[in-house]
N, C-alpha and C positions, 0 to 999 in steps of 0.2 A: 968605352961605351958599356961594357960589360959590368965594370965596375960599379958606375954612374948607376946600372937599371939596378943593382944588387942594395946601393945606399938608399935606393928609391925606395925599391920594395922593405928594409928595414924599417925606413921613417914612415912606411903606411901602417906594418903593423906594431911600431908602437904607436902608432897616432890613434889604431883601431881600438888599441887595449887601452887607451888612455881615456876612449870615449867611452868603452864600456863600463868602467871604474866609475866613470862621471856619469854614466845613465842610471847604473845599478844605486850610485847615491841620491840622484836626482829623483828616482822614484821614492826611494823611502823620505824624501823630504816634502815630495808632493803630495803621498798620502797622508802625514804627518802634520800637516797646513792647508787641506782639500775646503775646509771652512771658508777661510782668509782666501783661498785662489776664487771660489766660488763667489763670494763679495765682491772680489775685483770684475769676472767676468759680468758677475749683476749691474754691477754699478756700469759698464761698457755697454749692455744691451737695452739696458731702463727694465731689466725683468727678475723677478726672484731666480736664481739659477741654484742646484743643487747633483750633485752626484755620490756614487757608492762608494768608488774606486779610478783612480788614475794609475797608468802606466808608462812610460818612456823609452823608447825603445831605438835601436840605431840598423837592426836590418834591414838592408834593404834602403835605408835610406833614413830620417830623421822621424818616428811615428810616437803619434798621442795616444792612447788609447782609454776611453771613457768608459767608466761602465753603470747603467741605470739610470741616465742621464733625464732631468727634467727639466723644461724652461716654463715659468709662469707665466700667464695670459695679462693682456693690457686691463686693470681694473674696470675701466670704462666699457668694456666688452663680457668680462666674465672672471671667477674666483680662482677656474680649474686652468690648468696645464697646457699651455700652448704647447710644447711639442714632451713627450714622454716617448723616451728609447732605450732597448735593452741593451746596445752598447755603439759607441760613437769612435769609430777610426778615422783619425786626419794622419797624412803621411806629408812631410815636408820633406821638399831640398834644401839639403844640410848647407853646400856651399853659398847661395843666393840669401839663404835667411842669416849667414855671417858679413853678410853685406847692406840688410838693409830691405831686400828682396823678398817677400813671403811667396816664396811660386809652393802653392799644393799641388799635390800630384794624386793624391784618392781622398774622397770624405765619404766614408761606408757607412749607413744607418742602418742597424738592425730590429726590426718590428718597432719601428719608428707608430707612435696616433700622435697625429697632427690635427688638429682642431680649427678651421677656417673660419670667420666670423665677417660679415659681410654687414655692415648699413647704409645710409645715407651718406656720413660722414666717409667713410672709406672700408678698408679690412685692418682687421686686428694684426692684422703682420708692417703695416704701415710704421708704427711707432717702434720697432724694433730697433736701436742702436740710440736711442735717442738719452738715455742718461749719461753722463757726464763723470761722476767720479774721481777715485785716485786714480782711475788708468787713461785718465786725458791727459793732454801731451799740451805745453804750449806751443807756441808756432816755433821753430827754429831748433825743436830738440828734433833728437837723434831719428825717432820713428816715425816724424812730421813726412808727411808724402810717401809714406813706402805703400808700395803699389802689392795689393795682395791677388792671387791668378789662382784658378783651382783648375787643375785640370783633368780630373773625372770627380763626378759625384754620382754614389750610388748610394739606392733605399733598398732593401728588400725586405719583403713580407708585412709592409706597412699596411698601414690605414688611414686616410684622410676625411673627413667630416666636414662637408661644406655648410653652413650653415650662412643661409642671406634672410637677412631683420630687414631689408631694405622692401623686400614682397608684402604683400596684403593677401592671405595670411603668411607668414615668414614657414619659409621651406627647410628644408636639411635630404641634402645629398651625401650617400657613403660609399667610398673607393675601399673594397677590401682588397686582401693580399696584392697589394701593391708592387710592382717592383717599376726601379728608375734608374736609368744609367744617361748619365750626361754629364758634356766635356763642356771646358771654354766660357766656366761660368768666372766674368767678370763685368765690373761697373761697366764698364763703354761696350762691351760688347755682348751678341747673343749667344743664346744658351742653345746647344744641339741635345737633343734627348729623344731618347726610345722608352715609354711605357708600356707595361701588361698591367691589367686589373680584371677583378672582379666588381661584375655593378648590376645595379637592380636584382639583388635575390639569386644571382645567379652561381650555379655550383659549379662551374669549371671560367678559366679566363675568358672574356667575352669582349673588352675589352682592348686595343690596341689603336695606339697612336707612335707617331715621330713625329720630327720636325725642329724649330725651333723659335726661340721666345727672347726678347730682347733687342738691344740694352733697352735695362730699365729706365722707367720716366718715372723720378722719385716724387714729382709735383704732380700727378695726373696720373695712377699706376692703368688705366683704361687708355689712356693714351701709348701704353709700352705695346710695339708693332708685335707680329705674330704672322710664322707660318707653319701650319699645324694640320697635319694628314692623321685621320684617326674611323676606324671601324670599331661598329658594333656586331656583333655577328655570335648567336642569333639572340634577343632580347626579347620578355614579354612587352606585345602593346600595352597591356593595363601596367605596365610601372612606370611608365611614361610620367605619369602624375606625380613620380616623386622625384621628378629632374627641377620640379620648382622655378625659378627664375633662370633657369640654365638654358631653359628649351618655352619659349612662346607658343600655346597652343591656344587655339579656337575653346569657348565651354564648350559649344556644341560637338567639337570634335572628340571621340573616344575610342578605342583601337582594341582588343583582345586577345593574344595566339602570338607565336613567334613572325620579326621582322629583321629585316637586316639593316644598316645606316651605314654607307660610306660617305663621308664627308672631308673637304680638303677647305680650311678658311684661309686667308691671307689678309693683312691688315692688321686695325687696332681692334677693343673691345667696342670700343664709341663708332667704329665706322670699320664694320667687316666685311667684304669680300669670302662668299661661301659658296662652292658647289655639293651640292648632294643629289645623293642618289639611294631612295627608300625602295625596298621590297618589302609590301605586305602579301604576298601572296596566300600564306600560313596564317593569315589574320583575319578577324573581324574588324570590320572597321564602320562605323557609322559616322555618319554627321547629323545631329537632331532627327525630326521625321523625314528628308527628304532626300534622304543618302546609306544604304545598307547594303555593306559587302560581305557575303561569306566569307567562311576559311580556305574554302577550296577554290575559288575564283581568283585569279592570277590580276592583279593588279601593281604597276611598280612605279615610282615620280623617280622621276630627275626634274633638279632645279639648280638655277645660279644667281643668287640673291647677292644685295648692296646691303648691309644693315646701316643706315643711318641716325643720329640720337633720334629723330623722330618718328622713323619710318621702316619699313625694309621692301627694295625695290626691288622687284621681281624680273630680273631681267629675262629670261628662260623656265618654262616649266614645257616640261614633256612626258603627258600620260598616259600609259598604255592600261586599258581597264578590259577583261574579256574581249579581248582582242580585238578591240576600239583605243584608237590613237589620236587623242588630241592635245593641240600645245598652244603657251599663252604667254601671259607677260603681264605686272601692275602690280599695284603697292598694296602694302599693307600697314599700318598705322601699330604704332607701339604706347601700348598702355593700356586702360581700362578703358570701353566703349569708343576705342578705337576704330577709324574706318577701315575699308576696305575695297577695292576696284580693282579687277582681274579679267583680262578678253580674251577670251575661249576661239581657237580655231581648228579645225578639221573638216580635211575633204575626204571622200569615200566611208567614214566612218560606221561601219557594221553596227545593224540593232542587236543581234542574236547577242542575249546571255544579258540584256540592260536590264531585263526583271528580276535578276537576282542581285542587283544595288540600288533602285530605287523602290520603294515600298508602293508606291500608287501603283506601279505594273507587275505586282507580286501574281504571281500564277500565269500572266500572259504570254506566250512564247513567240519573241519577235522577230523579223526578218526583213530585209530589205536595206539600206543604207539611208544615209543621210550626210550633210553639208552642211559644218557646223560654224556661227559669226556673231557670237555672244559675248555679253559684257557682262558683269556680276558685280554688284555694287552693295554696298551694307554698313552698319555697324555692327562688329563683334558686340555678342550678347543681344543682336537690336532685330531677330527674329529672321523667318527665310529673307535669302539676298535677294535683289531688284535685277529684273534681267532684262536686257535689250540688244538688239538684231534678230536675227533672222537665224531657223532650220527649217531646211529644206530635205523634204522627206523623199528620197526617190525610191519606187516600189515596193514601200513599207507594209507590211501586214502583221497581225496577229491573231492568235488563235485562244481562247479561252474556254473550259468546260464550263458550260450553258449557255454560252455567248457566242452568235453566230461572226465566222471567220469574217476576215477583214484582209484583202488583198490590193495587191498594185495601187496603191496608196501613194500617189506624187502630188504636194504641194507644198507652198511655203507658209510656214508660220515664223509670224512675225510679233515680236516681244517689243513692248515700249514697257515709260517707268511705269505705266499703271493698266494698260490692256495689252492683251492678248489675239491675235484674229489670221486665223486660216482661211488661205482663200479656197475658193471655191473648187474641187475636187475630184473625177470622176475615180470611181474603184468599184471591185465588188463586193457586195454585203451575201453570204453565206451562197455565194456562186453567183449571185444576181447584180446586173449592173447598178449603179449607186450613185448619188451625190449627193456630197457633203460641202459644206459650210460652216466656221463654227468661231466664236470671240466670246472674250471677258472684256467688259469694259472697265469693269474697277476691280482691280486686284484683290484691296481692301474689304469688297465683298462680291469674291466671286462667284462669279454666277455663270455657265457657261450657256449661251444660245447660241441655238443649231438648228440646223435644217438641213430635214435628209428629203431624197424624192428616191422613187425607185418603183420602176415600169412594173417589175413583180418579186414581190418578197413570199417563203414560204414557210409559215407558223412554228414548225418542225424545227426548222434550224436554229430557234431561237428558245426552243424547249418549254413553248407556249403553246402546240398542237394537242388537241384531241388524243386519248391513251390510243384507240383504236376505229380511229376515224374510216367510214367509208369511203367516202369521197375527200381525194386530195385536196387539203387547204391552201389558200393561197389568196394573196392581200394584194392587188391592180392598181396600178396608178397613185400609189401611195405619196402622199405628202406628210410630213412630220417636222412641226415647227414648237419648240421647248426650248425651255431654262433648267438647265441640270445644277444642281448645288449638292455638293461635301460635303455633309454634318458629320456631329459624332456617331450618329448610330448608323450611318451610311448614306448611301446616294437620296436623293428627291429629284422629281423630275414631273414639271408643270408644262401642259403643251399644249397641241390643237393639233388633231388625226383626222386625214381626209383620205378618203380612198375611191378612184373608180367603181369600183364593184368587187366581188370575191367569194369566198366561200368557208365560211367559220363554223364547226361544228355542226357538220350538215347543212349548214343552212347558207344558200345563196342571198346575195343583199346587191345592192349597188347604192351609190351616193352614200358611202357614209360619213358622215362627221361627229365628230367627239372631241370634248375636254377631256383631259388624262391628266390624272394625277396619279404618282409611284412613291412611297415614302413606308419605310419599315415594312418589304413583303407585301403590302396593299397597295391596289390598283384602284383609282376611281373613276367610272366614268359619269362625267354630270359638264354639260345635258349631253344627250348622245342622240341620234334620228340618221335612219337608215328606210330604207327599200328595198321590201322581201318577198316574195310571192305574188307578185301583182300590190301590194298594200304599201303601208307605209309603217312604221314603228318610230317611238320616240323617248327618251324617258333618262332613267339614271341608274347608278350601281356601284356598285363594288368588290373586289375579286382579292380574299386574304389569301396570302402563301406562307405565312410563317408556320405554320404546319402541313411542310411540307406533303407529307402523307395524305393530310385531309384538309385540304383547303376548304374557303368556307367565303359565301358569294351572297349579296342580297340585291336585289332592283325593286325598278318602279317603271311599269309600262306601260305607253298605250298604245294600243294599236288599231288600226282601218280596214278593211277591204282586204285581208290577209286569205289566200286561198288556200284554207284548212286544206285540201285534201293533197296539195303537192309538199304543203311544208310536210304534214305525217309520212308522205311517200319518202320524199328526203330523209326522213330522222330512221325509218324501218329497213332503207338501205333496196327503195324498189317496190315494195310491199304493199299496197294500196291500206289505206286508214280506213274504220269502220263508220266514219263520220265525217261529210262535204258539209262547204259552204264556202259562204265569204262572213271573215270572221272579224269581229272589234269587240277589243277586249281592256278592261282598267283594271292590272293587278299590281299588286305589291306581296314579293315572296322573297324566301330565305330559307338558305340551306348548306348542305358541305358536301366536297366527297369530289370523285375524279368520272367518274362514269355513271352511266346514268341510273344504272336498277339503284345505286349507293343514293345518288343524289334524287330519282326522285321518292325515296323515301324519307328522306331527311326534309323534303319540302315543307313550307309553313307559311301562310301569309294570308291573305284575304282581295277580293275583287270582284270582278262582274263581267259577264261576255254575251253578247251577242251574235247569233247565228243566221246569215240571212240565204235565202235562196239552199239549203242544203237537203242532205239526206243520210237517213242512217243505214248503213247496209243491212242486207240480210237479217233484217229484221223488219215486221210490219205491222204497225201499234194497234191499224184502224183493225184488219182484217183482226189479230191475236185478240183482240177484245172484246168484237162481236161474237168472235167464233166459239168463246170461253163464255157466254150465256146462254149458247143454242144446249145446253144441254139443262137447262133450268125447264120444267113442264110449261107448256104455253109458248114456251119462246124457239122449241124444235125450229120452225120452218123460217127461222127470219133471215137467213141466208138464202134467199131464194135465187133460183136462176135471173129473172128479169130482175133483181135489187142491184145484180153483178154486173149485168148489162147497163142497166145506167150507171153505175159506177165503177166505172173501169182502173182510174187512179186509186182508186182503194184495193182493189180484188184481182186487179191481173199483175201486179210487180210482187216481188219479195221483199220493196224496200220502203222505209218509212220516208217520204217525202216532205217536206215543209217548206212555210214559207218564214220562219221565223223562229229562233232557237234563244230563250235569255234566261240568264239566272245570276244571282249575287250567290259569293259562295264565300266560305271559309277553310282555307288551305291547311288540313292538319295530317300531319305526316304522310303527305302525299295524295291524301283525296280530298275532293274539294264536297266538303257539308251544305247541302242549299236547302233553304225556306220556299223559294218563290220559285221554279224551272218551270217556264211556260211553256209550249210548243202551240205553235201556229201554223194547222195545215189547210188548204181551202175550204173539207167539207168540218172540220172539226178542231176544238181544242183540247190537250193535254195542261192540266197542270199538274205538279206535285214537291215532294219532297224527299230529303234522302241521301245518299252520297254518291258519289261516283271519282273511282281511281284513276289515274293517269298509267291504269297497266290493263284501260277500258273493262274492268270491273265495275258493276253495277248494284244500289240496293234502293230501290225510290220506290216509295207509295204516292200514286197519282190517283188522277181523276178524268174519263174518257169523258168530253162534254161534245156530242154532237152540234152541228151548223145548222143552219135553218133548213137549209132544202134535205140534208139527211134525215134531220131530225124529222121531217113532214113522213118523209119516203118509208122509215119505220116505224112511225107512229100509225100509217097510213096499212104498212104490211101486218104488224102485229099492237092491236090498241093494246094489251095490258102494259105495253112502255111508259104508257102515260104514269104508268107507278112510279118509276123510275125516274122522274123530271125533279129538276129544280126549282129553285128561284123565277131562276128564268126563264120558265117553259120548255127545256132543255133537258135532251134524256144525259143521264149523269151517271157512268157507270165506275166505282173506285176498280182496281186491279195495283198490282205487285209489278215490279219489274225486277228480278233479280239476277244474279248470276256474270260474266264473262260476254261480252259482247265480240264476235256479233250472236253468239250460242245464247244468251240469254234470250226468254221470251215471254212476253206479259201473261199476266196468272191471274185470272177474275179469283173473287171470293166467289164462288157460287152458293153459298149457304147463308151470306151477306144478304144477295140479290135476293135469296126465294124470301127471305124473313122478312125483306122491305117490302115485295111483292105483295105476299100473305097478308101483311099486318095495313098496310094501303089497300086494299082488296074488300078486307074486314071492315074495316073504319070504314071504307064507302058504302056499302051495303047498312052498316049500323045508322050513319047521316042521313039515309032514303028511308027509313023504318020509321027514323025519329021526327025527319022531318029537317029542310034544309036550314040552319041556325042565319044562312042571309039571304034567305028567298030568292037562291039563284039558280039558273038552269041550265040542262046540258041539252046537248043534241041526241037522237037515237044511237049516234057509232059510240058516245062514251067521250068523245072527246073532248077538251075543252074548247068552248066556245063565249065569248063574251063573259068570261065567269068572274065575280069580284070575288076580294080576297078571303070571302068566308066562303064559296064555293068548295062544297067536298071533292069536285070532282076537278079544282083548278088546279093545273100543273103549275101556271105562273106564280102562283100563291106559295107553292109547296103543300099542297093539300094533304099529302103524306103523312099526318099526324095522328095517323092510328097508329104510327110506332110509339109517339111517345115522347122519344131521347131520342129521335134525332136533330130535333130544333130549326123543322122545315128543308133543311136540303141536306145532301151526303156530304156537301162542304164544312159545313157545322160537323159532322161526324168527326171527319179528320181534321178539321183544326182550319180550312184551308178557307181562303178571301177570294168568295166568289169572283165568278172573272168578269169584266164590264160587256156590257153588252154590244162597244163597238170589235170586241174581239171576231165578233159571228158574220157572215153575208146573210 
């Protein structure tokens, strides 16, 4: 035996030196005819083949070694180099390839680019082996059926370029620093492989898959089965877009920030079997307008899809979004406007954190749960999906800056293909109990109608009260029936506001109703009619808010029987007003501003009011005007005791009393400008002119016209008044009203009165001298009596033309339209 192992080991090593002898010649023969080998390999593959350097080598076992290897691409695909390698190691078993046998044992590529080309027709790797040549074999020679086995094949530090012409527009995906170790590649059977790479831009491996691939399907290479375990980890969402045909996205869908991809497929290309499981947590992620994720909001899918040629069947999706969990199932359609049908479920599903992913409830902060039974239906690219079943809100609320809360919120809404409709609701609205109602009936153009009621709502919470309201606002018995619509520039909202009664900016009302219109920060109300102070009101308006600061408001009012002196109580906060009655008023005004000294200065409009049954305080027109002549000579005593006595209304109050208050005015910067202010009191009329503020500031030129039985009483106490008359027989006294009410107080001209007096005085003594011009007569007291219009001494005439300029009465003086004579008793 000893012998036998020693003859052994001889005959190995010369059999080793014999082969090195024959390796060492064999190389200098291969690089000396690398042209001619390279012809023959072309002619084997169907492709230009070319290299630097060949080597042959016997350690180890039988190896090739290539160096700068290039194979030329199918012309039909492209000009350049299907694969380029800086050097290509094959290691054969020496004894099996002396039989016929080609078992490989390593094929190493080092910084192999590989160039992938994808169309309609197939991939450019399809036609590889396909020439014919000197290195075809007929049937029945020697290397007819020898079976070739590689048993590892490794890449490292490559590159592959996928490139699919088959997409609209054609894509290109690149695998850098590549590496690939895989065993078992043969025809009948499949290939086991571990890769690493680099992909989407990324600077460290991201990259990892195993598994395996095979046997090929040389007739159908989509057909060749596949199971393949591969992570991404971590990848930008925005390179997503350069996976091309590899990866089916939604247009609408777009991604942003690092995400992870574990995915395991099983199957063929044509009909795969996929689980994945996506974290975007680290991501933005939107879907068109109706879907927006932060970066920092935890959202992860898992799913288990069928890819079909036509379709991919959703058998599993499970989402977990801000710590809301819902899962689903349904197809998705492959191609261009492709459909889609997907059915949403979850129970207990939490609101909180839903306004940081969809945009319509951007700033509102949610709470409460829901129960979710949705269907989602569409075509990719064919606008929002169509939605049907039912959410069921249980004790949903939110909360919004300037929008009043929204609490315990339970009811079902129900989604069909083209309306929308919530049923009917109880919750609170900004503490206050509530109910709601609310539906779309056409999607197409939605419009949403609603209807709220609510026992009492309070202005405040909805950042529509008063800056610094006295009295608590608050809206009773409210009803609110509206069409809300989405435009680009924001919400509109058309309606009908009915309220019990309430309290708006001081002011008590009851019965109110109004149109309401809301569109771009403007409010309208038209028509509007309320109940306020015993009266009524009715009319229209508008309320801008887009400057915010200084909003800016206009109406049209009229108003009845309105009891001046509780609404002023009301607006002064307690404080009685310097002016009663019962008031009916026709204005139209316009202004800006948030409070009132702001606003009513900015006032401007024009109207008319009257004032019936009232009084002006602390002030007394008849008494201030008499008593502002007694200091004219002749007229000392015409305050007498007995004139006081009978006229107690005049002489024992401090207040001006009437029976009737009107005037048309023009509203300029807060005071109202009048021509015509009449005052109607039993024994006497006022008229005049002038302005007066709404901060009861006062500047009118009037005209004091005594009533009949006054007019007798002091014509009777002092005749020289008869200078003093009208038109109308009527003592006429002009005075001033200026100053701050109720501090203001009437101001005769006294140097007016003596000059009429005088020059009336004169003139009649000059007509007695000359002789009466219409032979008329007076009585012994001076009075007038039956006197015609040429009578010097007729009051009714205006006899008074020893002035001159005044043109028969003090009315003519100032400008002013005698009063009629049903004014007087």
């Amino acid at each position: 035996m000893k012998r036998i192992a020693v003859i052994v080991l001889v005959f190995l090593v010369a059999l080793g030196g014999l082969l090195a002898f024959a390796a060492a010649n064999l190389n200098s023969y291969l690089n000396n005819n690398k042209e001619a080998l390279a012809a023959r390999v072309s002619g084997v593959l169907g492709r230009p083949v070319s290299f630097e350097s060949i080597a042959v080598s016997l350690a180890g076992g039988l190896s090739v070694d290539v160096g700068d290897l290039a194979i030329g691409d199918d012309p039909a695909y492209s000009d350049s180099d299907f694969v380029r390698a800086a050097g290509v190691s094959v290691r054969i078993k020496l004894l099996p390839a002396l039989f016929g046998r080609y078992e490989v044992k390593r094929i190493a590529l080092q910084r192999p680019d590989i160039v992938l080309i994808r169309d309609a027709a197939g991939f450019n790797a399809d036609s590889l082996g396909a020439g014919r040549g000197e290195a075809d074999e007929e049937p029945g020679e020697a290397g007819a059926g020898a079976a070739l086995v590689i048993a590892l094949f490794d890449i490292a530090g490559g590159r592959l370029e996928l490139i699919d012409r088959s997409s609209r527009p054609p894509s290109t995906f690149t695998i850098e620093d590549l590496d690939v170790s895989a065993s078992g590649l043969r025809p009948d059977t499949a290939l086991d492989f571990v890769v690493a790479a680099r992909v989407l831009g990324s600077d460290s491996i991201n990259l990892r898959a195993h598994g395996n691939v095979g046997p090929l399907n040389p007739a159908d290479s989509a057909a060749t089965p596949l199971d393949v375990n591969l992570s991404l980890d971590p990848i930008d969402g925005a390179d997503l877009s350069n996976l091309g045909s590899l990866v089916t996205m939604p247009e609408e869908l777009s991604m942003s920030g690092p995400l992870t991809v574990e995915l395991r497929a099983v199957g063929t290309l044509a009909e795969l079997q996929a689980e994945a499981e996506v974290d975007t947590s680290g991501a933005a992620v939107t879907y068109g307008s109706a879907f927006s994720k932060a970066r920092d909001v935890r959202m992860a899918v898992a799913v288990e899809a069928q890819r079909y040629s036509d379709m991919i069947a959703i058998r599993k999706l499970d989402m977990e979004a801000a710590g809301a969990r819902i899962t689903g199932q349904g197809t998705i359609g492959v191609g261009e406007n492709a459909s889609y049908k997907v059915a949403l479920t979850g129970s207990g599903v939490g609101l909180s954190g839903w306004d940081r992913m969809f945009p319509a409830l951007e700033g509102m902060r949610l709470s409460g749960k829901t129960d979710v039974d949705l269907s989602a239906s569409g075509a990719r690219g064919g606008g929002a999906p169509v939605l049907t079943g039912t959410l069921a809100l249980d004790g949903a609320g939110v909360r919004r800056a300037g929008m009043p809360a929204v609490e315990g919120l339970s009811t079902t809404v129900t989604f069909t293909q083209k309306s929308i409709t919530m049923a009917p609701a109880d919750f609170k609205l900004a503490g206050s109990p509530a109910r709601l109602s609310a539906r779309v009936d056409d999607l197409d153009d939605p419009a949403l109608r609603c209807s709220l009621t609510a026992a009492e709502l309070y202005p405040a919470a909805f950042g529509a009260g008063a800056v610094r309201p006295r009295r608590k606002e608050v809206i009773r018995g409210l009803e609110l029936d509206g069409i809300l619509r989405q435009g680009e520039s924001g919400a509109r909202f058309a309606g009908q506001v009915r309220s019990v009664s309430g309290t708006l900016r001081n002011y008590d009302y009851r019965e109110l109703n109004a149109s309401v219109r809301y569109q771009d920060g403007r409010a309208t109300l038209a028509p509007m009619s309320l109940q306020a102070y015993g009266g009524a009101l009715s009319g229209s308006g508008h309320y801008d808010i887009t400057d915010a600061d200084n909003p800016r408001f206009a109406m049209d009012l009229e108003g009845t029987d309105i009891r001046l002196g509780d609404l002023v109580t009301a607006q002064t906060g307690g404080a009685e007003g310097v002016v009663e009655g019962l008031l009916d008023l026709s204005v139209s005004v316009a202004g800006s501003g948030k409070e009132w000294v702001s606003i009513r200065n900015a006032l401007n409009g024009n109207g008319s009011f009257g004032l019936r049954d009232g009084a002006i305080k602390d002030v007394n027109l008849a008494e201030g005007v008499l008593q502002g002549i007694t200091g004219v000579p002749g007229l000392s005593s015409l305050l007498s005791e007995d004139l006081r006595r009978d006229y107690p209304g005049l002489f024992t109050t401090g207040d001006t009393h009437f029976e009737d208050l009107r005037a048309g005015f023009r509203m300029v910067a807060g005071r109202m400008i009048t021509d015509d202010v009449v005052l109607k009191a039993t024994d006497y009329i006022v008229r005049g002119k002038g302005s007066i503020g709404l901060d009861q500031s006062v500047d009118v030129a009037a005209e004091f016209i005594a009533g009949d039985g006054l007019n007798q009483a002091l014509m009777k106490k002092v005749g020289e008044l008869r200078y003093l008359t009208g038109g109308s027989g009527r003592i006429e006294i002009p005075f001033g009203l200026e100053g701050k009410l109720p501090g203001a107080r009437p101001k005769v001209d006294q140097k007016f009165v003596q000059r009429a007096l005088g020059r009336a005085i004169v003139g009649g003594l000059v007509e007695q001298l000359l002789g009466p011009s219409g032979g008329s007569n007076a009585d012994d007291t001076g009075s007038p009596a039956n006197a015609d219009s040429s009578s010097p001494g007729n009051a009714d005439s205006g006899s008074n033309q020893g002035d001159g300029q005044r043109g028969g009465t003090l009315f003519d003086l100032l400008g002013l339209p005698p009063p009629p004579d049903s004014n007087f008793r």
